[in-house]
C-alpha positions in Angstrom: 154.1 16.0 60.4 153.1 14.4 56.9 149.5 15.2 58.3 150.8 18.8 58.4 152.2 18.8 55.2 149.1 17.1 53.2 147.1 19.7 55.2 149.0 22.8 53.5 148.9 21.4 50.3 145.3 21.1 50.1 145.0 24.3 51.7 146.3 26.3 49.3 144.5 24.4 46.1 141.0 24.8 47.5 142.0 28.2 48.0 142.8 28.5 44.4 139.9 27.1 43.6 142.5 24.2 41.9 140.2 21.4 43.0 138.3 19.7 40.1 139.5 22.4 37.5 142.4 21.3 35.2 142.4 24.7 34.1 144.2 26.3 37.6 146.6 23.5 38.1 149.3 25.5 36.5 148.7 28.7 39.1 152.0 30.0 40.1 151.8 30.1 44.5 154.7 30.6 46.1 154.9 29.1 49.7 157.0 29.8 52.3 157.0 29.0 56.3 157.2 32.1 59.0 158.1 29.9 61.8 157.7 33.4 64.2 154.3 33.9 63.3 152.5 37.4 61.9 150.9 39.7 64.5 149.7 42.0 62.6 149.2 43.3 58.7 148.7 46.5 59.6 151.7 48.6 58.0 151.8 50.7 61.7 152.6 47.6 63.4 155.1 46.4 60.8 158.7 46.5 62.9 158.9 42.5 62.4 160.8 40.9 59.6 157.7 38.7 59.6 154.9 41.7 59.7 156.9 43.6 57.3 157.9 40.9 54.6 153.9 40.2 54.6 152.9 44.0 54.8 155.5 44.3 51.7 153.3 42.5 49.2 150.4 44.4 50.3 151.2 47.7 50.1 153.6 50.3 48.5 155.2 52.8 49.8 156.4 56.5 47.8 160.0 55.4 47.2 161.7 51.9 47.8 165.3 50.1 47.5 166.2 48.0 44.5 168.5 45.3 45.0 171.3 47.4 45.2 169.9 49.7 48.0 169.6 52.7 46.6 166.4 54.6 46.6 164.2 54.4 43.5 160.3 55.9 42.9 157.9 53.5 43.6 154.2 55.6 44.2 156.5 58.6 44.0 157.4 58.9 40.0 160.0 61.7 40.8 160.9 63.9 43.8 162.5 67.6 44.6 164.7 69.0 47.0 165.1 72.6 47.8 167.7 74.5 47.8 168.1 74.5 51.5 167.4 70.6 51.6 164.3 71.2 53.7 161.6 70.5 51.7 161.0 67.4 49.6 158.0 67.9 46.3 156.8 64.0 45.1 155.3 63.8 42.1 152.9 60.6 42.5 151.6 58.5 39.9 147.7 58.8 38.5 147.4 55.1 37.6 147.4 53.4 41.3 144.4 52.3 42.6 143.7 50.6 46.6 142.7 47.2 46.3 139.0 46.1 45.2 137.1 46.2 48.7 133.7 46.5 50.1 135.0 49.5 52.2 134.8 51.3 48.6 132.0 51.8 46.5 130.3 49.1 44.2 133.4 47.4 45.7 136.0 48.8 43.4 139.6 50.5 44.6 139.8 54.4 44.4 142.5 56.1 43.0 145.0 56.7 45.5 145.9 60.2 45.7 148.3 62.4 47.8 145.5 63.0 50.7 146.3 59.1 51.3 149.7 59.9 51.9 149.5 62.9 54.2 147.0 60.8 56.0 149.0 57.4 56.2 152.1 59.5 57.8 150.1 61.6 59.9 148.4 58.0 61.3 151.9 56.7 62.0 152.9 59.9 65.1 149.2 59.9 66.0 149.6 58.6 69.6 145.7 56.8 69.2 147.5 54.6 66.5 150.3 53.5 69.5 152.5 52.5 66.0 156.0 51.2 67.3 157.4 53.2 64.0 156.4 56.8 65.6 159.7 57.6 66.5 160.9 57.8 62.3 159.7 61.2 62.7 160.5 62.6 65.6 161.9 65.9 65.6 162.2 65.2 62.0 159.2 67.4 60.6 158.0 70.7 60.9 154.9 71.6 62.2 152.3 70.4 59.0 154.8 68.7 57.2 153.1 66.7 55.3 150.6 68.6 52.3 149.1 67.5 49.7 149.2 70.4 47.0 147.0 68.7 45.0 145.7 64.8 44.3 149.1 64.2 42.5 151.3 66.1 44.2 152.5 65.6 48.1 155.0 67.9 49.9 156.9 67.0 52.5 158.5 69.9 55.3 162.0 69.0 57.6 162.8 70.8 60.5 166.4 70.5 59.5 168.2 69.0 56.7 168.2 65.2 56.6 169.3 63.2 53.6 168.3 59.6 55.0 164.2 60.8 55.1 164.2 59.0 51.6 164.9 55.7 53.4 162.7 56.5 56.0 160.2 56.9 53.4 161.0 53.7 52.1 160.2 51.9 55.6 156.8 49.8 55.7 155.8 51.7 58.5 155.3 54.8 55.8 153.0 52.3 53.7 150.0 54.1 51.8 146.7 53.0 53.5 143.2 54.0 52.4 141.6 56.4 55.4 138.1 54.1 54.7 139.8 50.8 55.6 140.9 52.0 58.8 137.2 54.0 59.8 135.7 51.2 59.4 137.7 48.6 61.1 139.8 50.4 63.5 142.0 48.3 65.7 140.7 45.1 62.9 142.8 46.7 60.2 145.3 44.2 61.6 143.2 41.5 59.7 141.2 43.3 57.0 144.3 44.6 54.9 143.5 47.2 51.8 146.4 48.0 50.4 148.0 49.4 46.1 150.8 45.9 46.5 151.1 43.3 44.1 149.1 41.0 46.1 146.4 41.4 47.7 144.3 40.1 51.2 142.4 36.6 50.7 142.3 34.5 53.6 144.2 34.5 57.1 143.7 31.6 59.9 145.6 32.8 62.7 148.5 30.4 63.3 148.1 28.0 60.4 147.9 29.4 57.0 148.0 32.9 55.1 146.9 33.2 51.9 147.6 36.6 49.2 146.1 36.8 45.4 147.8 38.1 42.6 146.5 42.3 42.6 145.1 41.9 38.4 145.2 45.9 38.6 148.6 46.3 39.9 150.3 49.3 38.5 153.8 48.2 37.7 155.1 46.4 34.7 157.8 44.8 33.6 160.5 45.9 30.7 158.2 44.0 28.0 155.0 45.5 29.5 153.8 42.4 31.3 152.1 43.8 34.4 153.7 42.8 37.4 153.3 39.9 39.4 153.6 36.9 37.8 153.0 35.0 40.4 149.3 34.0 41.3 149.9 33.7 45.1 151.3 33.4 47.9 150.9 31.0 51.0 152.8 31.5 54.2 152.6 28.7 56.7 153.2 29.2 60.6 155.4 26.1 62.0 157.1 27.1 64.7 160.0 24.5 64.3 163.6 25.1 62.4 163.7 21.3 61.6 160.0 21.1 60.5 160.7 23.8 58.2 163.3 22.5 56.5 161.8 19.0 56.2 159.1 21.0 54.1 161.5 22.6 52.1 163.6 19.3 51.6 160.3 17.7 50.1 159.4 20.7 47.8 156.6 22.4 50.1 158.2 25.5 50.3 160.0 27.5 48.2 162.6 28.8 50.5 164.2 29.4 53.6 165.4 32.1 55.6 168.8 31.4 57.7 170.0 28.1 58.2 169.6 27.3 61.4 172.5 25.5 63.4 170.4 22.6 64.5 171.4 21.6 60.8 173.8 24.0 59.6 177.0 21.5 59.3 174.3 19.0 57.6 173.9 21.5 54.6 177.2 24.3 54.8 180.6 23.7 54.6 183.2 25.3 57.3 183.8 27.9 54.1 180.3 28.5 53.9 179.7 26.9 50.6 176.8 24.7 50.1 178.2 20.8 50.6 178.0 18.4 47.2 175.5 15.9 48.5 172.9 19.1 48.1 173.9 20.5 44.9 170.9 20.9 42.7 168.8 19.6 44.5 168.2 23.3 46.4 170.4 26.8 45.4 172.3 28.5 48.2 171.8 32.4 47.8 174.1 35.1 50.2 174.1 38.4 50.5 175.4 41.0 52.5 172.9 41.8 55.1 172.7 45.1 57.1 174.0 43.7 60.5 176.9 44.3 62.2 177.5 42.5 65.0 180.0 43.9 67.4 181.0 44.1 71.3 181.1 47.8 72.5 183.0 49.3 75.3 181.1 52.5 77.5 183.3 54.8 77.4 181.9 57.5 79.1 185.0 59.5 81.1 182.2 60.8 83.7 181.1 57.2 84.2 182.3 56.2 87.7 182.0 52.7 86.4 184.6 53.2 83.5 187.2 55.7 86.1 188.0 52.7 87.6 188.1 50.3 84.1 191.1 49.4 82.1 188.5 49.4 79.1 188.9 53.3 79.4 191.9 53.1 78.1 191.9 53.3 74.3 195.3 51.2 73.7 193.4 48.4 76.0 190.8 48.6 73.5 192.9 48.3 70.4 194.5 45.8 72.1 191.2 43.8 72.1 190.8 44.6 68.9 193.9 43.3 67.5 193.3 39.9 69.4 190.8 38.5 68.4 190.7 36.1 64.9 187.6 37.3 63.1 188.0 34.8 60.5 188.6 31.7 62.2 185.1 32.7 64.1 183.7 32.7 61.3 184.8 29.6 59.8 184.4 27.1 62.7 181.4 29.2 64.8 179.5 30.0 61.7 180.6 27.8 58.8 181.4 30.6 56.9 178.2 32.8 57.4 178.9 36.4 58.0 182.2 38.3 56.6 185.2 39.4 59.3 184.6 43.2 60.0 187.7 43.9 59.1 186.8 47.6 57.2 185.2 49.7 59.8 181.9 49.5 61.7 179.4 50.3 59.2 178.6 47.4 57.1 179.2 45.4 53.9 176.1 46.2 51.4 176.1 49.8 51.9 176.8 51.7 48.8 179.8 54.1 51.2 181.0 50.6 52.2 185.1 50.8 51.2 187.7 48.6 52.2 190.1 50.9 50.3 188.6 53.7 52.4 188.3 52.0 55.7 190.6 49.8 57.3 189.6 48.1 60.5 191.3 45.4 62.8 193.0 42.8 61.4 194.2 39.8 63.7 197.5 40.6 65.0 198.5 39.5 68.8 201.9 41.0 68.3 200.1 44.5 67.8 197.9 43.9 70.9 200.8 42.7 73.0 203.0 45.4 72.0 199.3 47.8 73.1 199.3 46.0 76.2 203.0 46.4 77.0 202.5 50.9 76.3 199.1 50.9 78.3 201.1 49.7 81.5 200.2 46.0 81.4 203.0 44.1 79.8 202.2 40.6 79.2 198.8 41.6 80.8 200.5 41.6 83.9 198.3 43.8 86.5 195.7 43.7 84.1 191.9 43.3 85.7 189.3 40.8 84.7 187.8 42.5 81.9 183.8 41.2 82.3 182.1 40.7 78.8 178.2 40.4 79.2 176.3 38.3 76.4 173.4 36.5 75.7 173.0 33.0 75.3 172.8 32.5 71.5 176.2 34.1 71.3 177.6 32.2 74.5 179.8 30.7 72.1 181.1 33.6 70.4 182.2 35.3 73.8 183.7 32.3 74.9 185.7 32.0 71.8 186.6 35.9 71.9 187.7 35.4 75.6 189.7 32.3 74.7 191.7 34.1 72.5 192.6 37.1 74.1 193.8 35.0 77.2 196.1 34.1 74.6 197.5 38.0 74.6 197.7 38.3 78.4 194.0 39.9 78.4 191.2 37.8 80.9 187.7 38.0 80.5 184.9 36.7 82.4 182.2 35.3 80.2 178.4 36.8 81.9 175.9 35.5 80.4 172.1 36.9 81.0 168.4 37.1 79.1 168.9 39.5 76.5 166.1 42.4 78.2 168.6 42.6 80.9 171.5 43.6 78.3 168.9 45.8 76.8 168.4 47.3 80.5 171.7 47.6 81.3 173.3 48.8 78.2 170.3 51.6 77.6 171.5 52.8 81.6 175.0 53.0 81.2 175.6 49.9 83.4 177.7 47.4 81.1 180.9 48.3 80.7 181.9 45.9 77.7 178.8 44.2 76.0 177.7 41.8 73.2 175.5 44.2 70.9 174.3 44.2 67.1 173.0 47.0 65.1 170.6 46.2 61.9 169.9 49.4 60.2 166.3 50.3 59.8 166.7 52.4 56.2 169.7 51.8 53.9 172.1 54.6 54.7 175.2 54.5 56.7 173.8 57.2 59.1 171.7 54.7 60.4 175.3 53.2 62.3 176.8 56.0 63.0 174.3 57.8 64.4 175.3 55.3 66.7 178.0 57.5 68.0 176.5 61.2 67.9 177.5 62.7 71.1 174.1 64.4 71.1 172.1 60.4 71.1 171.0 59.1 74.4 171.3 55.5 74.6 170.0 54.0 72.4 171.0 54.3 69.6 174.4 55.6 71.5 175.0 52.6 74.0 179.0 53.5 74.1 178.3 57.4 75.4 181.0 57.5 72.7 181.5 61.6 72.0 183.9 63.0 69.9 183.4 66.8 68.6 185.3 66.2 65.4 183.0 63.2 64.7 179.7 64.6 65.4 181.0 68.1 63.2 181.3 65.6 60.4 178.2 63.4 61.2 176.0 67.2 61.1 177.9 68.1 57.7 176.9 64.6 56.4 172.8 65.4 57.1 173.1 68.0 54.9 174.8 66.6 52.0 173.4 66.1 48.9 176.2 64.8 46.9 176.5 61.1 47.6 180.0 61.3 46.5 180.7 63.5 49.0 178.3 62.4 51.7 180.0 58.8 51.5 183.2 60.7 51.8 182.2 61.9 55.5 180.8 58.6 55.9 184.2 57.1 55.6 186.1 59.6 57.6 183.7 59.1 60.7 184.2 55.4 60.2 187.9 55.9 60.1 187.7 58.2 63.6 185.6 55.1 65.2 187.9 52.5 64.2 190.9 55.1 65.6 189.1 55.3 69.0 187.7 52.2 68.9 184.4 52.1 71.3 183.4 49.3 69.6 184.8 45.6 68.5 183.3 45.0 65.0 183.4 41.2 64.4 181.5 40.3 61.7 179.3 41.9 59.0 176.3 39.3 58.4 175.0 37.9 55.7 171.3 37.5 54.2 171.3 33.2 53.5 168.7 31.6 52.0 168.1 28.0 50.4 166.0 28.5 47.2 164.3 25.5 45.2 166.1 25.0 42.0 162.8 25.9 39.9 162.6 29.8 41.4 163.7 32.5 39.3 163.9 35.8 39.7 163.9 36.1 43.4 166.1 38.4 44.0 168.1 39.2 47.7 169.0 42.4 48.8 170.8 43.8 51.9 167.8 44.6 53.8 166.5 41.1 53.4 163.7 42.5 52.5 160.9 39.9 50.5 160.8 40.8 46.7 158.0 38.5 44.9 156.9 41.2 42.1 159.7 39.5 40.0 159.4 35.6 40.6 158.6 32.8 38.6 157.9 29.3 38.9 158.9 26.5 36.4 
């Protein structure tokens, strides 16, 4: 390991050409480990947090989320909607330029222009491209939806109205790529990135070391004028062990890390989730809410012959379940404090519709349940069934703790655990009747959790066959809303009908943890746990 760990050090200096020149030994690199590895830094390919933190710093996209989540202009300086929400006008910036590259003429980046767009979004539903972010589009845009009116102006066309295209927009997958880079290296894009980011493509051994430079003609700036980054690179390493990681991080090799794993979670958190004293200023502990809900879902499809002959089709049964289970003791002794009780509806903390005046969940309340029991026909639980909960083996513990409690209520459950492609399997064909699931939304907007619940969604997204008419009237009213007032309104009303109905246990709403050295600034989090460097310093 110290091998290791001398070997990254040195790595990263000869890259900077720090070796032997005084003048470079104040370059700003910011190192982190990626203990899942990269597969690919081709923006098509980018539905990994790993691929897409990576892809993040090398490309831009036309809008993006600021730390708030809501959508700003990032290639895109400004944007129109018309009148019947169908077609979207950008207006894109003049002053962005690809990369300097070979692929390019005397070696210096082109201007980017809107024909790069139209052809980075066409190259994304191209079946030859085989990019696992096609389906963002799907039955989404017209026939020759995407246009570019002129170099500076690209028009996008909807089949029908559908506010959250802006976070789709705002996915990496819908990063701007240079039509040259990709002729000449087809399926060795992967490796030979060309991108308008704030860093660009230096030096990639496979498995050991990634290496990004500071992009000197990057087109953003900061509120003084300073052109953005400040940082002059940025070194990912690929251990594949937790505990390695954080020995780096422990000894200053890294700058952060991602999650705290459990192998040493007690060692650093307290059972409130705070960060213990031994640690304090030695690293920083930074939480956000994170856009995943993790909940256990009921099918609750009436023409099911699975759920005929279920209690779980019974709605009271389900509330009961609800009611009796503790989400905050969970969280305190299962998770030392990581995650926050879903106690506010299914769609998660960090959204700006997210309400807990508006939406009131399940609070834990056995006399409730009991009493649910008692009017569904099972007093006490008494004729109740074995109710079979089906998990997967990193949240054994979780569904042993839910089933402990409700046998608490009068409610048994049988613990199954199996590999999480047969959940997958059995949940996408209607054959688990009350499942461990979690939903991380792929754009920042509600829709993406209750589109979860569309009667007209196969499943997935819809693993509960949950159909309501009132709901999906609501969830169709909502897609063509361009108030976000009022949109967030209907967002909240379909979150109160789920909770009424309750297809779904909500138990926690996750959070985004990371440990930060003490001598990073301005690295901020955000709900999407998305990798912002554009902003950081190092003292």
């Amino acid at each position: 390991m110290v091998r290791t760990i001398i070997c990254l050090g040195a790595v990263s200096s000869l890259l900077l050409g720090a070796c032997g020149n005084p003048e470079n030994h104040d370059k700003q690199v910011f190192r982190y480990n990626q203990t899942e590895g990269i597969s690919s830094l081709d923006p098509a390919f980018a539905k990994s947090q790993a691929v897409i933190w990576a892809v993040s710093q090398l490309y831009n996209t036309l809008v993006a989320p600021d730390t708030n989540l809501t959508i700003q202009p990032s290639l895109a300086k400004q944007w129109r909607v018309s009148p019947d929400h169908r077609t979207y006008t950008f207006d894109l910036r003049t002053d962005v330029f690809f990369h300097d590259s070979d692929i390019f003429p005397g070696g210096k980046g082109r201007r980017m222009t809107a024909q790069d767009v139209v052809y980075s979004l066409n190259r994304i539903t191209d079946p030859a491209t085989a990019s696992p972010g096609a389906w963002i589009f799907n039955s989404r845009i017209a026939d020759g939806g995407f246009r570019a009116l002129n170099d500076s102006t690209f028009e996008l066309t909807l089949v029908r109205p559908f506010h959250p295209i802006l976070g789709i927009l705002s996915m990496q997958y819908c990063s701007i790529v240079p039509h040259e880079a990709v002729e000449k290296y087809g399926k060795d894009f992967r490796n030979h990135p060309c991108g308008t980011g704030p860093f660009s493509f230096f030096f990639w051994d496979e498995g050991q070391s990634l290496v990004l430079h500071r992009n000197p003609h990057y087109f953003e700036k900061d509120s003084s004028g300073h052109r953005l980054p400040y940082l002059d690179a940025v070194q990912i390493s690929f251990l594949d062990s937790k505990a390695s990681e954080f020995l780096l991080f422990r000894q200053g090799q890294i700058d952060f890390i991602n999650d705290i794993d459990a192998s040493f979670k007690d060692e650093v958190l307290t059972k409130q989730g705070q960060l213990k004293s031994e640690w304090k200023g030695k690293m920083v502990l930074d939480k956000k809410p994170f856009l995943n809900v993790e909940y256990l879902g009921f099918l609750v499809d009436s023409s099911n012959t699975l759920v005929k002959g279920s209690p779980t089709r019974l709605k009271k049964i389900r509330q009961a379940i609800n009611y009796g289970i503790d989400r905050t003791k969970m969280i305190t002794y299962l998770r030392n404090g990581k995650g926050i009780p879903a106690i506010s509806g299914f769609v998660p903390a960090g959204l700006p519709s997210f309400d807990t005046t508006k939406v009131k969940g399940y609070t834990y309340n056995p006399a409730m349940a009991r009493q649910l029991l008692q009017e569904a026909g099972y007093p006490g639980g008494k004729g109740l069934p074995q109710i079979r909960l089906m998990s997967i083996p990193i949240y054994a513990d979780m569904a042993d703790y839910v089933a402990n409690q409700l046998q608490e209520i009068g409610i048994r459950i049988q613990v199954e655990v199996v590999q999480k492609s047969l959940l997958l399997e059995q949940t996408a064909k209607s054959q688990a009747l009350f499942f461990r699931g979690s939903w991380i939304a792929d754009y920042p907007d509600a829709e993406s959790y209750l589109a979860m619940f569309y009667g007209r969604n196969p499943a997935p997204p819809n693993y509960t066959r949950y159909a309501n008419a009132a709901f999906d009237k609501l969830y169709e009213q909502a897609l063509e809303e361009n108030n976000d007032s009022l949109r967030y309104t209907l967002y909240q009303e379909m979150d109160r009908r789920i909770i009424a109905d309750a297809p779904v246990v909500p138990l926690f709403y996750d959070e985004v943890v990371r440990l930060v050295q003490p001598g990073i600034k301005g690295f901020y989090n955000n709900g999407m746990n998305l990798l912002e460097l554009r902003y950081v310093r190092k003292k």
